[in-house]
py3Dmol code that shows the C-alpha trace and the ligand (Angstrom):
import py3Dmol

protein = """\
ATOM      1  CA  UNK A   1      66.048  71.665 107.224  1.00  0.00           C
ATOM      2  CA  UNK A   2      68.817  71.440 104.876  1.00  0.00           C
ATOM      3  CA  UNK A   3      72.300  69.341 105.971  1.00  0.00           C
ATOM      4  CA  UNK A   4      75.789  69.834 105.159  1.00  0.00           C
ATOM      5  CA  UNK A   5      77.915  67.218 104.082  1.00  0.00           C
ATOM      6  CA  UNK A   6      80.956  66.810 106.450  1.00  0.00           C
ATOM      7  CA  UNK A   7      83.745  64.304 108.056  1.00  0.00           C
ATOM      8  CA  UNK A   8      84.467  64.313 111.147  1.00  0.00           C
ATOM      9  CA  UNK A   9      88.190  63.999 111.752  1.00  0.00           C
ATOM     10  CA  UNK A  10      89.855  63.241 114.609  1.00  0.00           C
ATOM     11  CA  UNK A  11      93.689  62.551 114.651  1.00  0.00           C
ATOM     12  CA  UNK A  12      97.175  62.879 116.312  1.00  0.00           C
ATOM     13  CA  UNK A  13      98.218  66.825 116.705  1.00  0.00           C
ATOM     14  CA  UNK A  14     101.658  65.868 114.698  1.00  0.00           C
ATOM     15  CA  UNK A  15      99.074  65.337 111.685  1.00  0.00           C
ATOM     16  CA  UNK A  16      97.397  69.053 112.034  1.00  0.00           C
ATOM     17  CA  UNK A  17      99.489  70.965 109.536  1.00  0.00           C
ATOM     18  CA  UNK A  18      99.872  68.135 106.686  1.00  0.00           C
ATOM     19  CA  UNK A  19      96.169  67.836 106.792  1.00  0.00           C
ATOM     20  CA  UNK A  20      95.442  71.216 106.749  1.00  0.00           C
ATOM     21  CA  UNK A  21      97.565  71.476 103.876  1.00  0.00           C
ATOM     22  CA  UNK A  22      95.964  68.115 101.965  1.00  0.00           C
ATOM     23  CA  UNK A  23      92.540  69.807 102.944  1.00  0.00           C
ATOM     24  CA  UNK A  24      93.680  72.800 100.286  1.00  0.00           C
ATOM     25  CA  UNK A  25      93.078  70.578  97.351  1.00  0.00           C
ATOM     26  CA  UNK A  26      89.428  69.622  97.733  1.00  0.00           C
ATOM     27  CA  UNK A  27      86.282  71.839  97.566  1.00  0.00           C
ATOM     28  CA  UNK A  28      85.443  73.143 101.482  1.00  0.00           C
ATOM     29  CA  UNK A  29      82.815  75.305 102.420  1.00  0.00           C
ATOM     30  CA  UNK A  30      84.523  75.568 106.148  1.00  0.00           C
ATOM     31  CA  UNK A  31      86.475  73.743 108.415  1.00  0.00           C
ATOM     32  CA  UNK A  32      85.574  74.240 112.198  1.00  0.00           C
ATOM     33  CA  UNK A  33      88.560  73.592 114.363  1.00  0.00           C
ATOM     34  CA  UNK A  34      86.712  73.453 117.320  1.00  0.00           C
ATOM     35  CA  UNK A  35      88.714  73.821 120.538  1.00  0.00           C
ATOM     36  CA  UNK A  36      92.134  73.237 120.465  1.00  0.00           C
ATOM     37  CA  UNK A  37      92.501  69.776 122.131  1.00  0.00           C
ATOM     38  CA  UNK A  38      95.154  66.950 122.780  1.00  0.00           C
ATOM     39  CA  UNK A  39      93.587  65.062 120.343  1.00  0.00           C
ATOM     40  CA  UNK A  40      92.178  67.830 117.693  1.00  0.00           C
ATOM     41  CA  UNK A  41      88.467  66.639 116.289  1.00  0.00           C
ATOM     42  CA  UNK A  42      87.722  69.122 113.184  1.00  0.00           C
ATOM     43  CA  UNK A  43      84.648  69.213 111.230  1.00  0.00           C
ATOM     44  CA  UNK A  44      84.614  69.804 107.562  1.00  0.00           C
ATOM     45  CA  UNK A  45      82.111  71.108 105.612  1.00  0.00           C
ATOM     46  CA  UNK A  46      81.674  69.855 101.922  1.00  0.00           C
ATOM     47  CA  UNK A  47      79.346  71.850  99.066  1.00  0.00           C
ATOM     48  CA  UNK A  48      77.857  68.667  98.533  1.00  0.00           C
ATOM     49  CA  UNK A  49      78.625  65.070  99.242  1.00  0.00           C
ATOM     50  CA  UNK A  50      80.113  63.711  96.018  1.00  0.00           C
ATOM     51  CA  UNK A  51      83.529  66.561  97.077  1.00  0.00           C
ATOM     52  CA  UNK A  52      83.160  64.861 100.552  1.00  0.00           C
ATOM     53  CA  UNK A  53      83.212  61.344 100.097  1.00  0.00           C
ATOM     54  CA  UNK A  54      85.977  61.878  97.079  1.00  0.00           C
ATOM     55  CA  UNK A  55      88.400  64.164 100.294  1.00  0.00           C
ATOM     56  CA  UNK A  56      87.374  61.278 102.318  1.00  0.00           C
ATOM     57  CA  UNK A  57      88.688  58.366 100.036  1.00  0.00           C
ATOM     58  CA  UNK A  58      91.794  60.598  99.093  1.00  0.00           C
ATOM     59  CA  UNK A  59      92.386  61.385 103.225  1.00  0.00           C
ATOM     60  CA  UNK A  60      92.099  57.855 104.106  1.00  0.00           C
ATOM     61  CA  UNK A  61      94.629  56.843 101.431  1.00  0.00           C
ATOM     62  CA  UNK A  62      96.905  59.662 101.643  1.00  0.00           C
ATOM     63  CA  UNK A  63      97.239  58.878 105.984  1.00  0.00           C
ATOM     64  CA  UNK A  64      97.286  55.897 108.230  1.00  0.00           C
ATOM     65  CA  UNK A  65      94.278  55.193 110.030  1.00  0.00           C
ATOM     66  CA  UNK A  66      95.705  55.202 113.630  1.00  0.00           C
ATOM     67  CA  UNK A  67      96.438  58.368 113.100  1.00  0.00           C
ATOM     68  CA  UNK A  68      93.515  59.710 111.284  1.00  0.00           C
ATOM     69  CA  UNK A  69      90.057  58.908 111.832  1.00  0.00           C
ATOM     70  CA  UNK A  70      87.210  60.259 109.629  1.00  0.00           C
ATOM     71  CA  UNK A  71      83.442  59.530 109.673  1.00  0.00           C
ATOM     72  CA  UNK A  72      80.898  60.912 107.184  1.00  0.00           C
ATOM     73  CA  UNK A  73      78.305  63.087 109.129  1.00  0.00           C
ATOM     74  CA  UNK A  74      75.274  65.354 107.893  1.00  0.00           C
ATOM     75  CA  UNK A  75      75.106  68.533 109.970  1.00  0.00           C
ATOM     76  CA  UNK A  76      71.866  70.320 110.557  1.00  0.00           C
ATOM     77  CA  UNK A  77      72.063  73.650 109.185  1.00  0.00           C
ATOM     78  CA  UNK A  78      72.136  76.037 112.097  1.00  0.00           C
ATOM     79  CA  UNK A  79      74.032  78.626 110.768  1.00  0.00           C
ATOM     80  CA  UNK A  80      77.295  76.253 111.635  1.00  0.00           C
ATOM     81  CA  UNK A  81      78.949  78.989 109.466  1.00  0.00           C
ATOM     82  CA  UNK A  82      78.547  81.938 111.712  1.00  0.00           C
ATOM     83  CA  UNK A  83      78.658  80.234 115.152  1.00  0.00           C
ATOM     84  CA  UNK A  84      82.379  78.795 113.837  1.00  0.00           C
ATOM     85  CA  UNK A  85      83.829  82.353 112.860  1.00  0.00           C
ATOM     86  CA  UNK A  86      81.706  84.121 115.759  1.00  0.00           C
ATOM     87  CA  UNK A  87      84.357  83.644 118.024  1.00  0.00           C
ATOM     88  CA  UNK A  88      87.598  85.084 116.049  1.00  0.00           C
ATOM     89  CA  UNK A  89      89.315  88.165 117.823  1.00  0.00           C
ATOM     90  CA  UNK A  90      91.633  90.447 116.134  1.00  0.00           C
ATOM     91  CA  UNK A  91      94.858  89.459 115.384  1.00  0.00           C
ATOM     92  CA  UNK A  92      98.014  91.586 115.306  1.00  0.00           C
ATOM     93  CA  UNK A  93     101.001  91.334 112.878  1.00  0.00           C
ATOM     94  CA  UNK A  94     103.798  94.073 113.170  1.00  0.00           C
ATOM     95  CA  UNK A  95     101.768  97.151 112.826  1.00  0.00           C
ATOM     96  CA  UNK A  96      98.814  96.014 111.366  1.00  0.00           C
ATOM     97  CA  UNK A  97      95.851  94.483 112.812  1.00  0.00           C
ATOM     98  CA  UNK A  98      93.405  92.454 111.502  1.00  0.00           C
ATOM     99  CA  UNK A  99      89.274  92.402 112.872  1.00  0.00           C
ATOM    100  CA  UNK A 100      86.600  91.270 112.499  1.00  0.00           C
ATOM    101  CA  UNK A 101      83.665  93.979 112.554  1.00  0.00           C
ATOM    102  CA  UNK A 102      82.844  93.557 116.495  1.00  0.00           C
ATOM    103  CA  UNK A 103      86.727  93.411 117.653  1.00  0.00           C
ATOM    104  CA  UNK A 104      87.740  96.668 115.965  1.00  0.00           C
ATOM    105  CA  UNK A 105      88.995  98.056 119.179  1.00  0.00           C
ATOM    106  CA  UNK A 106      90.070  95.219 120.924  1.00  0.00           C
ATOM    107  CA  UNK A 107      92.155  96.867 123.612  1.00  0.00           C
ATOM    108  CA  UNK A 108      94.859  94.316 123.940  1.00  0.00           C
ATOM    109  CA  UNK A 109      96.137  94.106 120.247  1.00  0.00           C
ATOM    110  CA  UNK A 110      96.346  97.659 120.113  1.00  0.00           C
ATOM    111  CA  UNK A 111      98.057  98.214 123.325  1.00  0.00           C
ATOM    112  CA  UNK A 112     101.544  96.993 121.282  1.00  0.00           C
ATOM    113  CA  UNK A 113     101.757 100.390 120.081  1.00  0.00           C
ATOM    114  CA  UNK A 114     100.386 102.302 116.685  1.00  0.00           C
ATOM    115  CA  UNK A 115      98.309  99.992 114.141  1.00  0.00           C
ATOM    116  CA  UNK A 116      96.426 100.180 110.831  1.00  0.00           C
ATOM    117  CA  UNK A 117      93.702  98.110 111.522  1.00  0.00           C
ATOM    118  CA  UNK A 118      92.250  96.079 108.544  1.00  0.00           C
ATOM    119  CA  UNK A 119      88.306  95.059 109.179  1.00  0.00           C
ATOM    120  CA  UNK A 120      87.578  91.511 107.785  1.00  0.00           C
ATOM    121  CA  UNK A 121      84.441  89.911 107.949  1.00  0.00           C
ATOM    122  CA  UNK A 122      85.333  86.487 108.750  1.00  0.00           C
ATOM    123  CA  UNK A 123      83.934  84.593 105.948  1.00  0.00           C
ATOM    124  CA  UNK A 124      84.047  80.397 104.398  1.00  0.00           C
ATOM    125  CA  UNK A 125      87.625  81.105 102.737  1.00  0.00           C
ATOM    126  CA  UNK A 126      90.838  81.893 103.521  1.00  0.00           C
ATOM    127  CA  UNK A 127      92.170  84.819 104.488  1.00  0.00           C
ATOM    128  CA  UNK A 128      90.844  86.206 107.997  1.00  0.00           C
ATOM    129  CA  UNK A 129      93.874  86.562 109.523  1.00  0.00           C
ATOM    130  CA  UNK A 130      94.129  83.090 111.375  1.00  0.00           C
ATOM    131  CA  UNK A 131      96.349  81.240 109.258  1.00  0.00           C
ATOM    132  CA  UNK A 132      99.981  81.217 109.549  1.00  0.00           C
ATOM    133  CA  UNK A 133     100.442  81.750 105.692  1.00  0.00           C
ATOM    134  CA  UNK A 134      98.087  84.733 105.869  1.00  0.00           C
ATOM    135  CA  UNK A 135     100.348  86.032 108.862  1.00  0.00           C
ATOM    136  CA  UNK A 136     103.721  85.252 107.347  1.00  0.00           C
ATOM    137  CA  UNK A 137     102.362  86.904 104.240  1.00  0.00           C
ATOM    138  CA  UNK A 138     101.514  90.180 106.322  1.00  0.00           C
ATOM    139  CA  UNK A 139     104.860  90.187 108.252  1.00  0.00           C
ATOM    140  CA  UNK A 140     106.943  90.258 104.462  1.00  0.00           C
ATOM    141  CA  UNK A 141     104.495  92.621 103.193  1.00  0.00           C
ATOM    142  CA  UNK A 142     105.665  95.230 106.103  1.00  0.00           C
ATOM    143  CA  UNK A 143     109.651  94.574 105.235  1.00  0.00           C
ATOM    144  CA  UNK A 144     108.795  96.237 101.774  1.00  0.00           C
ATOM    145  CA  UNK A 145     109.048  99.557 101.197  1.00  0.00           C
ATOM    146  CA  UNK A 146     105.515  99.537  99.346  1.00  0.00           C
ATOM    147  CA  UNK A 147     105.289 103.120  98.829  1.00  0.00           C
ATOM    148  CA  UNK A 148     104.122 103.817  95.204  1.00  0.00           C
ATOM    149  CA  UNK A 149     104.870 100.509  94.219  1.00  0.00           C
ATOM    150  CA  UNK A 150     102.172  98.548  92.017  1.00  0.00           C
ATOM    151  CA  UNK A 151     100.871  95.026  93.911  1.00  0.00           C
ATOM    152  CA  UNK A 152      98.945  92.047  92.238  1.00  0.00           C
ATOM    153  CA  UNK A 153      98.098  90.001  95.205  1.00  0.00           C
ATOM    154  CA  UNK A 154      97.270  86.349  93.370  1.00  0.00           C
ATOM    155  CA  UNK A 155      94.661  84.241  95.066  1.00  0.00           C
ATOM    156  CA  UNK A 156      93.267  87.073  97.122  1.00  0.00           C
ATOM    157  CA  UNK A 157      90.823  84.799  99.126  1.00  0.00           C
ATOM    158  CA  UNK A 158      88.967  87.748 101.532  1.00  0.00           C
ATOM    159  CA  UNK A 159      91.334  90.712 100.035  1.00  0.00           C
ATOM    160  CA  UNK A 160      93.153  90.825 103.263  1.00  0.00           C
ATOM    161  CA  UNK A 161      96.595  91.035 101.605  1.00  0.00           C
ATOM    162  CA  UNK A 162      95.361  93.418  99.226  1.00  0.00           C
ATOM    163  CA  UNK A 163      93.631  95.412 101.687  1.00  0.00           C
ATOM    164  CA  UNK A 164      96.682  95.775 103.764  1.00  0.00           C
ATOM    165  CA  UNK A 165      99.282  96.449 100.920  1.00  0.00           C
ATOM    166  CA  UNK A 166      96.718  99.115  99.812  1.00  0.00           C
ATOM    167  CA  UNK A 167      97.231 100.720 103.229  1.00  0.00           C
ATOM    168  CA  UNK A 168     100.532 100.071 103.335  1.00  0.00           C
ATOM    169  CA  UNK A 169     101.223 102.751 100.018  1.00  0.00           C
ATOM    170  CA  UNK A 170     100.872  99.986  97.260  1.00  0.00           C
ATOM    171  CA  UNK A 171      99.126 102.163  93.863  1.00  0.00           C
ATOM    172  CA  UNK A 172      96.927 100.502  91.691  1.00  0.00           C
ATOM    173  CA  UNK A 173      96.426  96.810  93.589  1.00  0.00           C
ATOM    174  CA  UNK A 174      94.721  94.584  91.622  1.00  0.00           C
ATOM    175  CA  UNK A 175      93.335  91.514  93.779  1.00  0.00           C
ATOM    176  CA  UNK A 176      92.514  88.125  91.701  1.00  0.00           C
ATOM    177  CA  UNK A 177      90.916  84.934  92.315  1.00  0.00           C
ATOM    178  CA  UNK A 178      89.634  82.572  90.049  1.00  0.00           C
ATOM    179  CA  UNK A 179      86.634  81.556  92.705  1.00  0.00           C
ATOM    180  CA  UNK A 180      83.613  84.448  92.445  1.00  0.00           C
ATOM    181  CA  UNK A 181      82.620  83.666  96.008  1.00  0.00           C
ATOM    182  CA  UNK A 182      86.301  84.891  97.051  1.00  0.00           C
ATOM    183  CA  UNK A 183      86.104  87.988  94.968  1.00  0.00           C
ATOM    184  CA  UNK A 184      82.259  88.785  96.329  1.00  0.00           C
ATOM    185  CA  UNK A 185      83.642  88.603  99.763  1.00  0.00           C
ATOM    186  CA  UNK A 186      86.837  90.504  99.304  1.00  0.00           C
ATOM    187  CA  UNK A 187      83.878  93.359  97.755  1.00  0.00           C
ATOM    188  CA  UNK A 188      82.409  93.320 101.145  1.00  0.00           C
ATOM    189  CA  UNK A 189      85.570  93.926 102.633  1.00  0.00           C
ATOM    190  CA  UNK A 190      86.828  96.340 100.405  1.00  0.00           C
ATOM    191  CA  UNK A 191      83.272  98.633 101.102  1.00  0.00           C
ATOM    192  CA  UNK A 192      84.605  98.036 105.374  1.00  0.00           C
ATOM    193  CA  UNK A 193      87.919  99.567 104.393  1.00  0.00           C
ATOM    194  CA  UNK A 194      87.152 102.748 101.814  1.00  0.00           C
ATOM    195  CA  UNK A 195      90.403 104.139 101.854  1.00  0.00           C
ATOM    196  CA  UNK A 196      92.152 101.465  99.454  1.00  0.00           C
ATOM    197  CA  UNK A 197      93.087 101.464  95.766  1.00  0.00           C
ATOM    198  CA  UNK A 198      91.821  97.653  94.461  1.00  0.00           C
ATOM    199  CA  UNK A 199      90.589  96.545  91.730  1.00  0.00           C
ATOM    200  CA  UNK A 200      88.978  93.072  91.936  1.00  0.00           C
ATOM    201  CA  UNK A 201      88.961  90.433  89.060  1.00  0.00           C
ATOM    202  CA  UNK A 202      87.474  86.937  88.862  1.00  0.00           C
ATOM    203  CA  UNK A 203      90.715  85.562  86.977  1.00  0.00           C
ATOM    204  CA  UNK A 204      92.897  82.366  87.203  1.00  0.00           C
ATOM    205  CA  UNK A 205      96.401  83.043  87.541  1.00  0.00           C
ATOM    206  CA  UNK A 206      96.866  80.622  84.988  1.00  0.00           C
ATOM    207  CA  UNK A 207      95.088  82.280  82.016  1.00  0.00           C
ATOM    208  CA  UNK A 208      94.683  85.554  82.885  1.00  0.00           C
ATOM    209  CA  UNK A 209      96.861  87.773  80.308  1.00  0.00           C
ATOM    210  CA  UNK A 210      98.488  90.711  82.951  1.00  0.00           C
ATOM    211  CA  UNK A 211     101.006  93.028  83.105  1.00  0.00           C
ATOM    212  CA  UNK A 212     103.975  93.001  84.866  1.00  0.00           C
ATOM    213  CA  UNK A 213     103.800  94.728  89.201  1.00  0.00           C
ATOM    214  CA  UNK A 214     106.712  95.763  90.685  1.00  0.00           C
ATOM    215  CA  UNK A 215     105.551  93.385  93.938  1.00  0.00           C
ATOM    216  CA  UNK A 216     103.597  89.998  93.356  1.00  0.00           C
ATOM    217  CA  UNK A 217     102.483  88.125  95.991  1.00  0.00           C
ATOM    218  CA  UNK A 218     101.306  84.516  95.552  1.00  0.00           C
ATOM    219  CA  UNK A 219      99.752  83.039  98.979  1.00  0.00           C
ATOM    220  CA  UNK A 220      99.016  79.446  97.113  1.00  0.00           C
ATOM    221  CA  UNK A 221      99.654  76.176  97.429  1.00  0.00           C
ATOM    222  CA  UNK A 222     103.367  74.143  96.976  1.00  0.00           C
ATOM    223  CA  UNK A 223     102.052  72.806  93.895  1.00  0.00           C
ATOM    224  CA  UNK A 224      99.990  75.658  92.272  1.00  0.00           C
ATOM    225  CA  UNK A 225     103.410  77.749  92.774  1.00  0.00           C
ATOM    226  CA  UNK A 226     105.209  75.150  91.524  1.00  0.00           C
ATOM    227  CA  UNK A 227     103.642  74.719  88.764  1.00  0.00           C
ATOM    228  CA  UNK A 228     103.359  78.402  87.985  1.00  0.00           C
ATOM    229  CA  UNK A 229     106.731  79.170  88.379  1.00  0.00           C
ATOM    230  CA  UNK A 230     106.743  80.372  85.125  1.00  0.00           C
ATOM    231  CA  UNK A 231     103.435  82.468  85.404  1.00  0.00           C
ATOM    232  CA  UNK A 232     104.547  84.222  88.104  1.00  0.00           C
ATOM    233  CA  UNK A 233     108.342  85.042  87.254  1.00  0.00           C
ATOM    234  CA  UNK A 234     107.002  87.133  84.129  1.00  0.00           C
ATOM    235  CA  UNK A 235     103.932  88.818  86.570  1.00  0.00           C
ATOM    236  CA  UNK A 236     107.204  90.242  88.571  1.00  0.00           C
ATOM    237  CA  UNK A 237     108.915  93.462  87.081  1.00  0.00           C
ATOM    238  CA  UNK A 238     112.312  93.494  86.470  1.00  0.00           C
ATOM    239  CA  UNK A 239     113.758  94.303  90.061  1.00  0.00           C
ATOM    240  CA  UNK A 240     110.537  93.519  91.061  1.00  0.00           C
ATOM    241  CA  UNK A 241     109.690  90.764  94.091  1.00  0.00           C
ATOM    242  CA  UNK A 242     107.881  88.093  94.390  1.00  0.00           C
ATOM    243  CA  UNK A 243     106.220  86.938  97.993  1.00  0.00           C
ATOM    244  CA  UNK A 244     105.587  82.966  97.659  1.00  0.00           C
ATOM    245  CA  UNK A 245     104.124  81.075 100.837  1.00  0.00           C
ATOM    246  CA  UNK A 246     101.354  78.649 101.244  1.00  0.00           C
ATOM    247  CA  UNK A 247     103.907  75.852 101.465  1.00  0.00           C
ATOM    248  CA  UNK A 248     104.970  73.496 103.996  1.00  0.00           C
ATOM    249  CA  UNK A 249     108.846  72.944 105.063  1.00  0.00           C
ATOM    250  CA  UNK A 250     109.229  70.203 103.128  1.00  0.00           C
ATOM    251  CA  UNK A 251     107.719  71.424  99.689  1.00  0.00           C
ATOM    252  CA  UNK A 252     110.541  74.557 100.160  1.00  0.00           C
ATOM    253  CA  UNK A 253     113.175  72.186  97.856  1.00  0.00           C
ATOM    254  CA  UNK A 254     110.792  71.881  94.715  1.00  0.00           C
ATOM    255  CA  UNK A 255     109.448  75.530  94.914  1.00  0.00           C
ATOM    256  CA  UNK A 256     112.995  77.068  94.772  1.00  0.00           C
ATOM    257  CA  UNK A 257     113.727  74.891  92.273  1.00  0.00           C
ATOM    258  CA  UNK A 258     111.172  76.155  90.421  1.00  0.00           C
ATOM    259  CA  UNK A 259     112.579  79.383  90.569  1.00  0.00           C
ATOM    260  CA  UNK A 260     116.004  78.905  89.911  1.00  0.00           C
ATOM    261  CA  UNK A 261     116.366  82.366  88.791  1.00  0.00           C
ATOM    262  CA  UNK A 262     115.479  83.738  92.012  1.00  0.00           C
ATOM    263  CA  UNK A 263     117.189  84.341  95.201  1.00  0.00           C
ATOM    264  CA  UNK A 264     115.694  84.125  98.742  1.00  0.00           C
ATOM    265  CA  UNK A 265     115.793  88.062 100.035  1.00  0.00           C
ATOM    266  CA  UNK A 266     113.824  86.999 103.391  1.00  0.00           C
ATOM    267  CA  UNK A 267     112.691  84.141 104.268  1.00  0.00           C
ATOM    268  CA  UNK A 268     109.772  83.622 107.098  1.00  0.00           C
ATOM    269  CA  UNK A 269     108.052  80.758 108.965  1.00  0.00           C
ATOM    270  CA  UNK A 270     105.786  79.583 111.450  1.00  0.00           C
ATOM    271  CA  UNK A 271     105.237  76.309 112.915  1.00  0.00           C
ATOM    272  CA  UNK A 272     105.397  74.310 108.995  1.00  0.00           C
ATOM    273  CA  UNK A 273     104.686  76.950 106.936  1.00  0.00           C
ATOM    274  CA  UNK A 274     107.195  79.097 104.915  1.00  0.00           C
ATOM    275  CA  UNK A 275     107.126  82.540 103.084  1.00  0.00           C
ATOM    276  CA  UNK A 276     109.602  83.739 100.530  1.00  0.00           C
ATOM    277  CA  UNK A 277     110.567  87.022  99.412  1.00  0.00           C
ATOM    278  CA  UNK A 278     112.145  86.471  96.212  1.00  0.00           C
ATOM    279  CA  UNK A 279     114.910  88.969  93.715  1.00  0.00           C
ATOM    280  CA  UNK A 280     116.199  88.281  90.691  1.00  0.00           C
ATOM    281  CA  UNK A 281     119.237  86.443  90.678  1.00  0.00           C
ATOM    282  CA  UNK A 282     121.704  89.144  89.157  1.00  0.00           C
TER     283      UNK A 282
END
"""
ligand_1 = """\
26
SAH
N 95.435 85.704 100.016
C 94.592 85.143 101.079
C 93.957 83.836 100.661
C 94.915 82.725 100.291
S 94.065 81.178 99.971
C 95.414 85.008 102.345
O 96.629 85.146 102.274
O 94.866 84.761 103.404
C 94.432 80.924 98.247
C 93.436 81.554 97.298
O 93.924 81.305 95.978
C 92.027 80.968 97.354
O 91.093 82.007 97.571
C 91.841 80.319 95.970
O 90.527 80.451 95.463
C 92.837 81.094 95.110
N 93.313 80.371 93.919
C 93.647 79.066 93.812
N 94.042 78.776 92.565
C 93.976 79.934 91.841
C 94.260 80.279 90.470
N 94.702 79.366 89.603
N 94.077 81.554 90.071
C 93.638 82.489 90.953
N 93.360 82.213 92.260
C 93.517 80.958 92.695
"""
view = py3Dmol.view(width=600, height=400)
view.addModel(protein, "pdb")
view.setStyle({"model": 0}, {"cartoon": {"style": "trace"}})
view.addModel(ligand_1, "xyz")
view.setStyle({"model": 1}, {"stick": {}})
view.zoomTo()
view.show()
């Protein structure tokens, strides 16, 4: 039976949304949370175990080890995948929910009153829903008047934001990743919600050669954004906007100084994690 390279980390719950964020730079198949827990206990699954042993020497010098522990494992392949995203509900954000194919009408999300509901089939990326970027990203999406308005949504991960500006009244979305296995699965969601206007592209935001949207939305990383400040400023139409969030709190300082022609039109957060939506500075 094949096994899957993983650590095993257990560490202090102040630690949860730092690592979560240091997780972002190495190459994961999935992360299983497992039950949430005074003393969380994730598992981390690796394509192979040259990425895990290098996230493992980079976690173990990037925290202390009282407050991280990580051990190498090699997980029986059981379907782990599955069984970890088996149990996600629907979530709801403003007026639009988000489910997975078997909690469609899940009676409690959509007793809050009229929703769009988005189907996502969980899958190894981003972008079902259950991360706070995802939802902060969903809540600034719904504070735009989208109607008619052209969307690139920039590391679209499942499609999710896509899907939902699509449905919101955005025209001609185009969704881009530059990792094929996020672009297949945003195609499967894209077939479990017909009624959207996306085009897909393999494409890293740092090549690709793109016109101008009138709304841009970037759910990345501090860095990445950082360091395509200048990428995304010329992506964004005149009196166009620009969503930024897949930051931490702390990274907020070097990301608006990286766009120091911009100006903060809304700003959202949960727990760590911040969203922009960004004008140009007149
Ligand atoms: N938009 C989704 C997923 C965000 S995760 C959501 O909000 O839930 C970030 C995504 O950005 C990942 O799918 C990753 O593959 C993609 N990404 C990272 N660097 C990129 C680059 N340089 N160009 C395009 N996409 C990139």
């Amino acid at each position: 039976m094949r096994t899957w390279p993983a650590l095993q980390l257990s560490f202090v719950p102040e630690l949860q949304d730092l690592l979560q964020a240091a997780l972002v730079d190495f190459d994961i198949a999935a992360i299983d949370e497992g039950a949430p827990a005074a003393h969380p206990d994730w598992r981390v699954f690796f394509q192979d175990s040259g990425a895990r042993d290098t996230a493992a020497h980079e976690l173990r010098k990037s925290f202390p080890a009282d407050a991280l522990q990580i051990s190498p494992i090699d997980v029986p392949d059981e379907d782990w995948a599955a069984r970890s995203q088996a149990s996600l509900t629907a979530i709801r954000v403003g007026s639009i929910v988000v489910a997975p194919p078997w909690d469609i009408g899940n009676p409690e999300v959509l007793a809050a009153g009229r929703a769009a509901t988005i189907v996502i089939e969980p899958s190894m990326g981003f972008g079902t829903g259950h991360h706070a970027t995802t939802r902060l990203c969903l809540a600034a999406l719904q504070a735009i008047d989208l109607r008619r308005k052209t969307l690139i949504d920039v590391g679209t991960g499942s499609g999710v934001l896509a899907i939902a500006a699509s449905s919101l009244g955005a025209v001609h979305v185009l969704a881009i990743d530059d990792d094929p296995d996020a672009i297949e699965s945003a195609r499967q969601n894209l077939a479990l919600n017909p009624a959207t206007d996306i085009t897909l592209g393999v494409l890293d935001l740092r090549h690709a050669m793109l016109r101008p949207f009138d709304v841009v939305v970037a759910n990345l990383t501090g860095g990445l954004l950082v360091a395509t400040s200048t990428r995304l400023s010329s992506l964004t139409a005149a009196a166009g906007q620009l969503l930024l969030s897949g930051f931490l709190e702390h990274e907020e300082q070097d990301v608006c100084a990286a766009y120091a022609g911009w100006r903060v039109q809304r700003r959202l957060q949960e727990e760590e994690w911040v969203c922009m939506t960004m004008l140009r500075s007149r």
